[in-house]
VOZATOR-630376 format. One record per residue (C-alpha): x, y, z; residue in three letters. Coordinates in steps of 0.02 Angstrom, whole numbers, padded with zeros to 5 digits, always signed. Layout:
BEGIN
XYZALA...
This chain:
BEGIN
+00862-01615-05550UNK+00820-01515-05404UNK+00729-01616-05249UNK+00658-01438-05205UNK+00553-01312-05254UNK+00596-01116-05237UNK+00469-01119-05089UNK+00562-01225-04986UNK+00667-01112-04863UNK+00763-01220-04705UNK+00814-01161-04554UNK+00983-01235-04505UNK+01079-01197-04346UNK+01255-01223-04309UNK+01274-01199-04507UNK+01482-01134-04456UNK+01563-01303-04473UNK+01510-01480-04431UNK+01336-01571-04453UNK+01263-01386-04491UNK+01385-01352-04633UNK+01352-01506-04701UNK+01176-01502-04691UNK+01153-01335-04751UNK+01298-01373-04905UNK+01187-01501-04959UNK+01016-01446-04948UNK+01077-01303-05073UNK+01160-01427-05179UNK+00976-01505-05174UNK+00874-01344-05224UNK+00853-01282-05058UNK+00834-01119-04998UNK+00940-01127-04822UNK+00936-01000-04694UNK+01112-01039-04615UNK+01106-00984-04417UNK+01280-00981-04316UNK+01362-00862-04204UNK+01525-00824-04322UNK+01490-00688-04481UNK+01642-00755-04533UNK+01615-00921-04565UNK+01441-00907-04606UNK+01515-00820-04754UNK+01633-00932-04796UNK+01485-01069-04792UNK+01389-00941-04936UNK+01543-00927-05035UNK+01574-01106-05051UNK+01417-01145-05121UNK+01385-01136-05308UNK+01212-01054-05289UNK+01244-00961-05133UNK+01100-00842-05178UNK+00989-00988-05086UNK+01119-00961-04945UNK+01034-00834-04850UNK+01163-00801-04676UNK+01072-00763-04491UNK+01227-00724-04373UNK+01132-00775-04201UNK+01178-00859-04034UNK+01010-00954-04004UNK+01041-00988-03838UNK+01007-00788-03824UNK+00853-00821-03904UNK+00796-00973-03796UNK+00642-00884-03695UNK+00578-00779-03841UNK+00608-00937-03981UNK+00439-00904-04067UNK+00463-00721-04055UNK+00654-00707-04159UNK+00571-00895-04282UNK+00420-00771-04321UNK+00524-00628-04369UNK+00624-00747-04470UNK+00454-00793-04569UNK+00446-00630-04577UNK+00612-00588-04651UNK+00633-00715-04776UNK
């Protein structure tokens, strides 16, 4: 049974490895749709093929901390996006 519905889309940061991977690994497991932010393609990638429905993996290579002044700006065009 799926905790989520297909309109549920989370934003999770750090999604490379640690807490992030984890959280973002189990919100798809839950029904989520996660859009998984980190700085490394590479991993990111790695984090959509290990999933079983990594079509709810949707990857964001980032640094944030680029995007600290302008936050609602690059969240907005997110909304936008996805």
């Amino acid at each position: 049974m799926s905790l989520f519905s297909a309109e549920n889309i989370f934003i999770v940061t750090g999604a490379s490895s640690g807490i992030g991977n984890a959280v973002a690994k189990k919100l798809i497991e839950s029904g989520a749709t996660v859009v998984a932010i980190a700085r490394r393609a590479d991993k990111l990638e790695l984090l959509k093929n290990e999933c079983a429905c990594s079509e709810r993996c949707l990857i964001e290579v980032a640094d944030l901390c680029e995007h600290l002044e302008d936050m609602s700006s690059f969240l907005s065009a997110l909304k936008e996006k996805y």
